[in-house]
N, C-alpha and C positions, 0 to 999 in steps of 0.2 A: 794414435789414429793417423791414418795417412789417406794420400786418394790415390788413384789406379784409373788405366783406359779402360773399358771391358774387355778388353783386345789382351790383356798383361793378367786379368783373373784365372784364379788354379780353383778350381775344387779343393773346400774345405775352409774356406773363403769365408769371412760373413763381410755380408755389404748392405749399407743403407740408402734404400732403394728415396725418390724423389718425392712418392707419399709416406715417409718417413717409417716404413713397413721394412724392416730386417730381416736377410733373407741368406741362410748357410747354403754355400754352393753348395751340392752334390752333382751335380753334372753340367756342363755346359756342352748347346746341341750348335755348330758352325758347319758348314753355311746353316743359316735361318733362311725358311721360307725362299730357298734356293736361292740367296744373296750374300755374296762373302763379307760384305759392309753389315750385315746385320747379325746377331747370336741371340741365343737365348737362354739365359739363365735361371736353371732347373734347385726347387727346395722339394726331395723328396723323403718324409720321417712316415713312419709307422702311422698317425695320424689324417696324413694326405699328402697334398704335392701343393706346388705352387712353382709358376713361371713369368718369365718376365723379360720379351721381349727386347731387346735396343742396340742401337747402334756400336760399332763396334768401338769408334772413336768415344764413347761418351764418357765422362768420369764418375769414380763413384766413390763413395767415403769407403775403406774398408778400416773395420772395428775390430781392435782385439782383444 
């Protein structure tokens, strides 16, 4: 286990998000919300999607 900016995440990624909700990159969308300080990272399976907003500076556990 290590941690990561969100600024340094790749697609294919799993990271443990801060409500403790695990999330496989499959895409990451920069600029967010037309701000190059902010991304958003995209969980999309067969099942549905999931996103999640933040800061690019922010750390986050990734899991492997």
């Amino acid at each position: 286990m290590s941690t990561k900016v969100a600024s340094e995440l790749v697609v294919g990624e799993r990271v443990k998000l801060s409500s403790g909700r695990e999330l496989e990159i499959t895409r990451i969308k920069r600029p967010f919300l037309g701000n190059e300080d902010l991304l958003c990272l995209v969980e999309d399976t067969e099942n549905g999607w999931f996103a999640q907003g933040t800061l690019a500076s922010k750390e986050f556990e990734v899991l492997d």
